[in-house]
C-alpha positions in Angstrom: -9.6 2.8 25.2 -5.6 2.8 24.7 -5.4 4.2 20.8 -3.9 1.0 19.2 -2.4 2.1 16.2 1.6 1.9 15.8 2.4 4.8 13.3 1.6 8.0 11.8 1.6 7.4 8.2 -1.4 7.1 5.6 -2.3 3.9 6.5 -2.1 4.4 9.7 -4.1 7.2 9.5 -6.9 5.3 8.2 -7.7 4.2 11.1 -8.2 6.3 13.7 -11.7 6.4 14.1 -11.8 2.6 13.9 -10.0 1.4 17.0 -11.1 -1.5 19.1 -9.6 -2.6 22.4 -8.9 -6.0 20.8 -6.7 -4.8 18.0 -3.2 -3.7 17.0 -2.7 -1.7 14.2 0.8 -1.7 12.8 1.5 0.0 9.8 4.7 1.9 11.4 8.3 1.1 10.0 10.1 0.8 6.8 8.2 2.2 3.7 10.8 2.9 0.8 11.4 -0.1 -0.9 14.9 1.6 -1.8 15.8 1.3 2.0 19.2 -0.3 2.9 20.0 1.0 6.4 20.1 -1.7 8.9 18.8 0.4 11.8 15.6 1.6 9.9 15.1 -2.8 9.7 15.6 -3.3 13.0 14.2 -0.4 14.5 10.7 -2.2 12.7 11.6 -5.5 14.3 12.3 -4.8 17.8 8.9 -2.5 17.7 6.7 -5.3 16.3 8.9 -7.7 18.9 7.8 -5.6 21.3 4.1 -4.5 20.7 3.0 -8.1 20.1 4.7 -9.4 23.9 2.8 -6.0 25.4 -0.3 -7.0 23.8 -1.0 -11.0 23.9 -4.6 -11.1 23.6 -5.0 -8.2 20.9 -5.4 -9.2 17.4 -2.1 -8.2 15.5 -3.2 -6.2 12.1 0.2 -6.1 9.7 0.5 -4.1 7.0 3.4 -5.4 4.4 3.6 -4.7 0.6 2.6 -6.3 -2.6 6.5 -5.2 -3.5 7.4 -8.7 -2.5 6.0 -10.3 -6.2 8.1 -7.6 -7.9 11.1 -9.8 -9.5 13.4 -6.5 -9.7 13.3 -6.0 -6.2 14.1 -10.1 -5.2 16.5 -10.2 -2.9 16.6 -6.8 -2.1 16.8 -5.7 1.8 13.4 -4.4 1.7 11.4 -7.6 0.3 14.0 -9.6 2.5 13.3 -7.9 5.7 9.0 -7.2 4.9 9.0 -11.4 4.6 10.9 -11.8 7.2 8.9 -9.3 9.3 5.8 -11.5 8.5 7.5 -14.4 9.6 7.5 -12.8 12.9 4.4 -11.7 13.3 3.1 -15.4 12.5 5.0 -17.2 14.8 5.0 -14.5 17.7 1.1 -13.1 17.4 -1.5 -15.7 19.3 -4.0 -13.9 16.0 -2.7 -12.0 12.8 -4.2 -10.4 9.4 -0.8 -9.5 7.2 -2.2 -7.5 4.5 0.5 -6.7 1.3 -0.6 -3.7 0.2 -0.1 -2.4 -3.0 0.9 1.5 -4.1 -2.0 3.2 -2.2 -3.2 6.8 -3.0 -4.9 9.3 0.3 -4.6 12.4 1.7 -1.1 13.5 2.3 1.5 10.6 2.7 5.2 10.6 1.2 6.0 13.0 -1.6 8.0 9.9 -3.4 4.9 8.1 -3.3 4.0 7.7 -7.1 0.9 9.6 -7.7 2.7 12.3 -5.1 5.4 12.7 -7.5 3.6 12.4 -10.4 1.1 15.3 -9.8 4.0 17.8 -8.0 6.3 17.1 -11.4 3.0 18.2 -13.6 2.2 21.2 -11.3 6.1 22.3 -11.9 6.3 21.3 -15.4 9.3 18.7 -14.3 9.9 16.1 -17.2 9.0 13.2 -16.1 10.5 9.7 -17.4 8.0 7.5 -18.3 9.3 3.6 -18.2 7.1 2.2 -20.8 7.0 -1.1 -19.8 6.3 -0.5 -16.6 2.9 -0.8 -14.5 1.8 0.0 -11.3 -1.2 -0.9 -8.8 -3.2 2.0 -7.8 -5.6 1.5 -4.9 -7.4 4.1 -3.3 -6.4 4.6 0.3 -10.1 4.1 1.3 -10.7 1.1 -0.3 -7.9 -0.8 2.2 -9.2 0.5 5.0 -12.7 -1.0 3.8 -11.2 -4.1 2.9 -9.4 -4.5 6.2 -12.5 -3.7 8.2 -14.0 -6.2 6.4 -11.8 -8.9 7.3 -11.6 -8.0 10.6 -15.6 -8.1 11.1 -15.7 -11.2 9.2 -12.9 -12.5 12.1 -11.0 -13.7 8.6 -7.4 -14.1 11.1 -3.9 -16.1 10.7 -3.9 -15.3 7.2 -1.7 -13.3 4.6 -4.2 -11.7 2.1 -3.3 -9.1 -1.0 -4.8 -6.0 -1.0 -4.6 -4.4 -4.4 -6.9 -2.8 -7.2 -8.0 -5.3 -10.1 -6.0 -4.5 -12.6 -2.2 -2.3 -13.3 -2.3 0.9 -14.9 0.7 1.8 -16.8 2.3 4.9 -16.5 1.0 6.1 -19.8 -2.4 5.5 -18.9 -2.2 6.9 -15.2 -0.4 10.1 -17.5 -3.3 10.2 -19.7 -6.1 10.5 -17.1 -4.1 13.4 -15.3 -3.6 15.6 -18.4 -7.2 15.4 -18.8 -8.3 16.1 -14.8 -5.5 18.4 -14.7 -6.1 19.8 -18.7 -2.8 20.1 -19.7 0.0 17.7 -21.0 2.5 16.5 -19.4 6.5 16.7 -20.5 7.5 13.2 -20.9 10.5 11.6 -22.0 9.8 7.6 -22.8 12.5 4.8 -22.0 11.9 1.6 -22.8 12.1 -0.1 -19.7 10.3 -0.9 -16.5 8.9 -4.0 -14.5 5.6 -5.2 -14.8 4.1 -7.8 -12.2 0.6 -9.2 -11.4 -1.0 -9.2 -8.3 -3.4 -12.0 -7.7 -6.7 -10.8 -5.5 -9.0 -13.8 -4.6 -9.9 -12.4 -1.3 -10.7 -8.8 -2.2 -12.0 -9.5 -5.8 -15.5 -9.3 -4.8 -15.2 -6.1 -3.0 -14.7 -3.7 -5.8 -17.6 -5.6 -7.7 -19.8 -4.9 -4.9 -18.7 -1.5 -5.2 -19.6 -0.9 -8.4 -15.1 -0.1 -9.1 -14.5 -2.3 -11.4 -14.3 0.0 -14.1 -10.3 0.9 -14.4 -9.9 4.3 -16.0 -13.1 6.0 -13.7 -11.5 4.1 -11.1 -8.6 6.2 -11.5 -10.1 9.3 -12.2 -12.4 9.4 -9.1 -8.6 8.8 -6.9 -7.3 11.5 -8.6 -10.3 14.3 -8.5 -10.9 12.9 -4.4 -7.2 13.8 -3.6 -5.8 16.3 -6.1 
């Protein structure tokens, strides 16, 4: 079997041992929501342009971002091109599952990615600035591949579905559950500022219940002690 997964980041990485010939992984292209270089957008396009006309019968898996409900970031290249990029796949793939994902947490993926930065700046000692008022999603890298696979055996297509943890953690609490895995505290310097948004999960609710996750801070804590 052709190895249908376009990337080599940590969600694509999930995957690896779960190809089937009828599938397309794509979860290759644009990943800093700070992005504003044209080339890095189209570069994404053409590829997903491409893949789906090689690959007419396979079912197109997306992989776009839960970024898109944040209102600081309306407007901004990245949410303009990720929506725009769904639009594609919709009216170009025969059958599609668009995931937004929110901030997920593995082995290894960018250093900027949250948690990444978080634990490096607490090994070092950095100060870090903690926005008060701001929250983010944690999921566990795991859990979306789960949650995929469960879509995909449940043949759940031509859909857009979120794929987030129940509830935000703000960076004081994701701080607090660090200082005690790692036991010692972090240097922090608090602003008062930071975006908050809610990510609505009908689809993948059940999932974490069924899981016995659904309790927030050991939720956390298991992430952090599995990849740190």
């Amino acid at each position: 079997i052709l190895l249908m997964i376009i990337g080599n980041g940590l969600i694509a990485n999930l995957f690896k041992e779960n190809d089937r010939e009828n599938l397309v992984f794509f979860a290759s292209g644009v990943s800093n929501s700070l992005e504003t270089d044209k080339s890095a957008f189209l570069r994404e396009e053409n590829l997903i342009r491409k893949t789906i006309k090689e690959n007419p019968n396979k079912i197109f898996i997306y992989f776009s971002t839960c970024s898109i409900y944040d209102s600081s970031k309306n407007g901004s290249s990245y949410v303009n091109h990720k929506l725009k990029m769904e639009q594609i796949v919709e009216e170009l793939a025969n059958q599609f599952l668009i995931l937004r994902v929110s901030n997920a947490v593995g082995k290894g993926g960018n250093p900027n990615l949250l948690m990444n930065y978080l634990v490096n700046a607490f090994h070092q000692e950095k100060e870090i600035t903690v926005h008060t008022l701001a929250t983010r999603n944690l999921i566990d890298a795991d859990d979306i591949k789960n949650i995929t696979l469960k879509f995909i055996n449940e043949n759940s297509f031509n859909k857009i579905i979120n794929v987030a943890y129940l509830e935000n953690f703000s960076t004081k609490e994701i701080l607090e559950i660090l200082e005690k895995h790692f036991n010692k505290t972090a240097k922090t310097y608090l602003v008062k500022s930071g975006q908050s948004y809610l990510i609505s999960i009908p689809e993948a609710e059940a999932y974490f219940a069924e899981n016995k996750l659904t309790e927030k801070k050991e939720y956390l804590l298991r992430i952090i002690k599995r990849y740190y």
